[in-house]
N, C-alpha and C positions, 0 to 999 in steps of 0.2 A: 195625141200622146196620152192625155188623159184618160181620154175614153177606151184605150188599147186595154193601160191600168186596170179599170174599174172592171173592166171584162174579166183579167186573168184573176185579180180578185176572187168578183163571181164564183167563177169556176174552177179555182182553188178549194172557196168556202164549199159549193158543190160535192165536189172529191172528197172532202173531209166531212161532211153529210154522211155521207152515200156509206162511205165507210165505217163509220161509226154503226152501221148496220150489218155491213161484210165482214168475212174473216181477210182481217189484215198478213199479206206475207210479212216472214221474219224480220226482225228492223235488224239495223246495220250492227253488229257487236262491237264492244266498246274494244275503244284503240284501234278503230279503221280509221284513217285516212283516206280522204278525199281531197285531190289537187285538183281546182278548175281554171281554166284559161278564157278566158272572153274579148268580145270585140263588142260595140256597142256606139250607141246614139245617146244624147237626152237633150232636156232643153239647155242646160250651163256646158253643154259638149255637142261640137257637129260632130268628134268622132274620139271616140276612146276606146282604153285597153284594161283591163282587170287580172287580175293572178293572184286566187284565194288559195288558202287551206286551211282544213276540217276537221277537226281530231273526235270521235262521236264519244265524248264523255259519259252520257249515261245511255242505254243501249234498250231500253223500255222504260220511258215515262209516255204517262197519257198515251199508252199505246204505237208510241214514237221511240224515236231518238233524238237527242240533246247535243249537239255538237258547238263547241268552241273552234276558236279563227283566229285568221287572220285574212284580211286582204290588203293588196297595193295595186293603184291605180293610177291611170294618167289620160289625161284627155285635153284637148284643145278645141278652142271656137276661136273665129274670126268673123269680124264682119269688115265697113269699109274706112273705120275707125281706130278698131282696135283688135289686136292679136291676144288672144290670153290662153296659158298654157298653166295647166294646173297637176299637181303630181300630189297624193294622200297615201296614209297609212292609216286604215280604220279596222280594231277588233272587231270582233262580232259571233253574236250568237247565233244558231240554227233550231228551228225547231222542223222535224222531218218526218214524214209518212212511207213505210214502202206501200205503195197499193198495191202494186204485184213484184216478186224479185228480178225485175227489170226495172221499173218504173217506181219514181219517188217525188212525192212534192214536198215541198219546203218553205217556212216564212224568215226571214232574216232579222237581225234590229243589228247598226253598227254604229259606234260612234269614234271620232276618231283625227289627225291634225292632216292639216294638208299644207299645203306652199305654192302661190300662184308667181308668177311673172306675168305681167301686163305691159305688153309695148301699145303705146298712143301713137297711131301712124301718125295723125296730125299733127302734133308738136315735136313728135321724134323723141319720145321718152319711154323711159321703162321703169317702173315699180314694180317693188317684189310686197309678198304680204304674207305673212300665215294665218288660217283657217279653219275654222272648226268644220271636220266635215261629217256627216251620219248619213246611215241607210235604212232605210224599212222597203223591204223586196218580199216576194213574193216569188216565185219558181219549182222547176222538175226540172229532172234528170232520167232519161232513158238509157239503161247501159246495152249496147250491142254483145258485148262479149261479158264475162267478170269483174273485170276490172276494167273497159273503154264502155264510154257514152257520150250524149251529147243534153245540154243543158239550155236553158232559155229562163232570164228571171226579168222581172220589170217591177218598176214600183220608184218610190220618190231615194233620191240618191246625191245629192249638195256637191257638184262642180263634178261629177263624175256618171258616167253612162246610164243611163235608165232604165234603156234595153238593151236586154244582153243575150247573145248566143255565143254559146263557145262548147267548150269537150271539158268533160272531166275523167277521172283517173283514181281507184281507189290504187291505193299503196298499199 
């Protein structure tokens, strides 16, 4: 999982090389919306769900765009111990490249509260807890059409999916 990480990194930081030398297509204009939907893995989740949105607040910085969030997630692990089921609300910031106007990459930071339930199969109990939860992701987004594409981000993410593929949706 790390190692997946450190690749898309790479080749993140790569992209935004490269480009800093190309003529970058038009960034997103301010007050677009972006809705995205994900599914996902990480290590504190064998399976989770995400459901952000993106309002692009400033619409050329450094070359980019600037967008503010939100997102809500939920994800669960089990093993042969314990069931734990954790559900977050984390703001978060965007910073975004189109490389061409299809294709855009993106680095995240989130920070944000979350709420676990934990059942103890062994003793047949259940705790609940709240939780600090944050994100630092990494990702693109390919739109097929105008407004439909498909998304994939990874990077470190606290009781909530790490890897993510899902569709996003400008509004």
């Amino acid at each position: 999982m790390k190692r997946i990480v450190k690749i898309m990194a790479v080749a993140a930081l790569v992209l935004v090389s490269y480009t800093a030398k190309a003529e970058l297509a038009p960034q997103w204009s301010k007050g677009t919306m972006i809705a995205n939907a994900n599914i996902g893995v990480g290590e504190n989740a064998d399976f989770g769900t995400t459901v952000s949105l993106d309002y692009v607040l400033v619409d050329e910085w450094w070359k980019g765009h600037f967008t503010v969030g939100g997102e809500v997630g939920y994800s669960t692990w089990e093993n042969k111990a314990l069931n734990d089921k954790n559900f977050g609300f984390t703001p978060r910031v965007t910073y975004g490249l189109n490389i061409t106007p299809k294709f855009e990459v993106h680095a995240i930071v989130g920070l944000g509260l979350g709420f676990q339930s934990e059942k103890d199969k062994v003793n047949d109990k259940t705790s609940e807890n709240i939780f600090i939860t944050w994100n630092d992701m990494v990702g693109c987004r390919f739109f097929f059409t105008e407004n439909f594409g498909v998304m994939a981000e990874a990077g470190v993410s606290y009781r909530m999916p790490e890897l993510r593929i899902g569709f996003s949706f400008k509004l």
